[in-house]
RODO-2510 file (C-alpha; in nm, 4 decimals, decimal comma):
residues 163
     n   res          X          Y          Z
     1     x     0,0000     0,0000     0,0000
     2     x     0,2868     0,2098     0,0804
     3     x     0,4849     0,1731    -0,2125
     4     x     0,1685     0,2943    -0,3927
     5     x     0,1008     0,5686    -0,2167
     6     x     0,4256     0,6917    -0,2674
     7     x     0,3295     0,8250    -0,6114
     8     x     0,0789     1,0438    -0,4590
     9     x     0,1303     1,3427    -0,4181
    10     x    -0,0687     1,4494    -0,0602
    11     x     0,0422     1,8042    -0,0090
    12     x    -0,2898     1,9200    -0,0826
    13     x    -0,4827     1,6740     0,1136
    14     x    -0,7602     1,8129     0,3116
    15     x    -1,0020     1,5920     0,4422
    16     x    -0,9003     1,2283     0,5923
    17     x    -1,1779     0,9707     0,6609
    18     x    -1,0182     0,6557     0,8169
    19     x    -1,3856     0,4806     0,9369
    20     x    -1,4962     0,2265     0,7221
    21     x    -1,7987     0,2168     0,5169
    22     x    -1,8937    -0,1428     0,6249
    23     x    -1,8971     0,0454     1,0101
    24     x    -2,1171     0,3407     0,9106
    25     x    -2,3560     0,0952     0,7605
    26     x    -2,3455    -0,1717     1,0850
    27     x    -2,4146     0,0807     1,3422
    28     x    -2,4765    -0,0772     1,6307
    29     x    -2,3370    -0,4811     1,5393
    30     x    -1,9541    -0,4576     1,6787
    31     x    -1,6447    -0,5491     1,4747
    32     x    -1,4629    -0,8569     1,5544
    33     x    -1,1391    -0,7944     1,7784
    34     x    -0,8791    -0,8681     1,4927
    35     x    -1,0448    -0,6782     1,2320
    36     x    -1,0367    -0,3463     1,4563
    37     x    -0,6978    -0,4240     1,5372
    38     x    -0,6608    -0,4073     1,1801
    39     x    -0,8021    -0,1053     1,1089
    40     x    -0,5834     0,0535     1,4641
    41     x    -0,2750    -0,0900     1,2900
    42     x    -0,3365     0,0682     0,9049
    43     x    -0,5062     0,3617     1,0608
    44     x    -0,2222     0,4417     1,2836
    45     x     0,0520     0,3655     0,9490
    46     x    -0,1174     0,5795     0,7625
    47     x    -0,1428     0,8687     0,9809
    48     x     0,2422     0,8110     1,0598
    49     x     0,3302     0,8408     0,6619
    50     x     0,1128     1,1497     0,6409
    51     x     0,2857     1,3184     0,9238
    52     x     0,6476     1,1664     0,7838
    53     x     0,5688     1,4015     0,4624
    54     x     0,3841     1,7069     0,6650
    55     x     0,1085     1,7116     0,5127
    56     x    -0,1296     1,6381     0,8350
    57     x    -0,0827     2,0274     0,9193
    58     x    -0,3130     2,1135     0,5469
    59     x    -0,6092     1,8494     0,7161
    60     x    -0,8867     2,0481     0,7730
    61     x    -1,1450     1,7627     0,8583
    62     x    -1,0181     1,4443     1,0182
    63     x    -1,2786     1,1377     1,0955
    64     x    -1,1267     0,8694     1,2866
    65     x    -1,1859     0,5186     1,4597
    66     x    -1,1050     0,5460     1,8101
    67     x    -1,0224     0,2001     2,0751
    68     x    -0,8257     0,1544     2,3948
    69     x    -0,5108     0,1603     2,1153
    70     x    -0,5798     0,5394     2,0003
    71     x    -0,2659     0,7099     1,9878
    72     x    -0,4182     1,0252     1,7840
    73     x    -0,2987     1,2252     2,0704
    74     x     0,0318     1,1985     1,9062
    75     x    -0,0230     1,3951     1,6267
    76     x    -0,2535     1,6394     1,7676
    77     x    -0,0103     1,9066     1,7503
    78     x     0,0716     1,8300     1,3752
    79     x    -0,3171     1,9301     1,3041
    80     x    -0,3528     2,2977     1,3355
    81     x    -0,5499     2,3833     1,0368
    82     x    -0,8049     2,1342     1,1674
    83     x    -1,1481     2,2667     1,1450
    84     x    -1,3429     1,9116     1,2169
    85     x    -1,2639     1,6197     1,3988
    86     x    -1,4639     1,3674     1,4185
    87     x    -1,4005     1,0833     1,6801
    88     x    -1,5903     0,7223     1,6386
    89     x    -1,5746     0,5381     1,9219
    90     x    -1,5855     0,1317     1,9110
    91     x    -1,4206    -0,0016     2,1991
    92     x    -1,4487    -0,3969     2,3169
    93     x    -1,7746    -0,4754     2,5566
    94     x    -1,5119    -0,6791     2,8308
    95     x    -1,2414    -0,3762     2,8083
    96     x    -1,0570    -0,4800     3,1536
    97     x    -1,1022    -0,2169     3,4428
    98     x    -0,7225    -0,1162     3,4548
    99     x    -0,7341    -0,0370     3,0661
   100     x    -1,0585     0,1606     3,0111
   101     x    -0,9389     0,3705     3,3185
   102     x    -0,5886     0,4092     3,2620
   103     x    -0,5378     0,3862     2,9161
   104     x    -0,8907     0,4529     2,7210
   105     x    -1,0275     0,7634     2,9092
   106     x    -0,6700     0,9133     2,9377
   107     x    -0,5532     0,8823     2,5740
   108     x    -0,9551     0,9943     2,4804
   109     x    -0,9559     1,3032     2,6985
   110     x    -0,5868     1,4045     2,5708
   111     x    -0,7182     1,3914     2,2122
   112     x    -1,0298     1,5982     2,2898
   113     x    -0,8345     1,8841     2,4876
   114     x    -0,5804     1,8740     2,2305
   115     x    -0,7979     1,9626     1,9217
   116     x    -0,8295     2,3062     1,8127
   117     x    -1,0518     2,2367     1,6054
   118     x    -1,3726     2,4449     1,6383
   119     x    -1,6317     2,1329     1,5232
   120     x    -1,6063     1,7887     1,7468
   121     x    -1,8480     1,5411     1,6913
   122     x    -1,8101     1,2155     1,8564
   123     x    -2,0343     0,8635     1,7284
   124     x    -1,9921     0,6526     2,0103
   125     x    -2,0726     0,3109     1,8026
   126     x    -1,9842     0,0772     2,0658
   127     x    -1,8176     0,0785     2,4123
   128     x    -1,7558    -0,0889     2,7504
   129     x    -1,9823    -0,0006     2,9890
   130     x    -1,8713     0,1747     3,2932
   131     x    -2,0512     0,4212     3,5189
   132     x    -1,7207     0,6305     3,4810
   133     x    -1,7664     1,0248     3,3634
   134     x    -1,5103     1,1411     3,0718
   135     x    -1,4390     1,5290     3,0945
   136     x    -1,3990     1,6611     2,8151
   137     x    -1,2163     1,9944     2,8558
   138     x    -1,1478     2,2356     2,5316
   139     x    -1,1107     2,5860     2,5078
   140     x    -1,1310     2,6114     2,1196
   141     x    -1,4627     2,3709     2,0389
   142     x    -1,7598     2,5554     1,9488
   143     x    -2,0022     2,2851     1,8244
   144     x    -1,9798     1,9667     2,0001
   145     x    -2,2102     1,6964     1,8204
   146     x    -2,2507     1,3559     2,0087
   147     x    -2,4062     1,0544     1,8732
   148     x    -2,4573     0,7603     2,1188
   149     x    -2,6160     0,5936     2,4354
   150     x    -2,7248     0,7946     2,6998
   151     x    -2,5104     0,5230     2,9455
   152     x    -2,1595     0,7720     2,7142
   153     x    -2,1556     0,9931     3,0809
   154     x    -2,0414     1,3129     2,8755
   155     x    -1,9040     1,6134     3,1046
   156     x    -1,8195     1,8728     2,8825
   157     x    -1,6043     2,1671     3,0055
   158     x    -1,5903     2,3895     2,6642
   159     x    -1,5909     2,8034     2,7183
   160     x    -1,6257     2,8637     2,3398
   161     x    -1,9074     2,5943     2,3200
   162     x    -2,2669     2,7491     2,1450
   163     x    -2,4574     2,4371     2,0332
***
């Protein structure tokens, strides 16, 4: 995949969409395991090459598939020109304790008070559930869409925040 990607030319990329189609039209009937572990693994390539040839800093919309394996947070600073991000949660239904505390809320909190981007909408498709509140703090989101069970225990701490 690499190798052909290589002959593009991505400087002018502007809008990323790494969820699949097959997920968008499945709402609701979870991924196997391996398979999202195989979308975490190209996802998180991909993003990697992008940022190898700078061209994540042109992104202006981002959609992404988020798990306890997320490390977007990593190239949150390489997205400045971001203007939506749009975060679709499908995390396993047995997540252990110690990782949806310690590794899933952190790394999904980091990403949202990262962004600077002023549109947020999160699709929460499937995830472990925990009577555990996620904070999400951000001083730059104005619209803040959110898609999901009412069981998601959404805080959101957002000054600039209108609808």
């Amino acid at each position: 995949v690499f190798s052909q990607m290589s002959l593009l030319s991505l400087h002018k990329l502007r809008e990323l969409d790494l969820v699949p189609a097959s997920l968008r039209m499945i709402s609701g009937s979870p991924l196997s395991q391996w398979i999202m572990d195989l979308y975490s693994f190209f996802d998180c390539s991909l993003l990697k090459y992008i940022s190898r040839l700078g061209s994540l800093r042109c992104l202006t919309r981002l959609d992404v598939l988020v798990d306890h394996n997320m490390h977007l947070g990593e190239y949150m600073t390489e997205l400045p020109n971001l203007l939506e991000l749009g975060l679709n949660i499908l995390t396993r239904p047995d997540l252990s304790k110690h990782v949806y505390l310690h590794e899933y809320i952190p790394r999904l909190e980091a990403v949202v008070t990262a962004t600077k981007a002023p549109v947020l909408k999160v699709t929460v498709v499937a995830e472990t559930r925990r009577q555990v509140i996620k904070v999400f703090k951000n001083n730059y989101v104005e619209k803040l869409v959110l898609t999901g069970p009412c069981t998601f225990n959404l805080f959101p701490v957002m000054e600039r925040l209108k609808e």
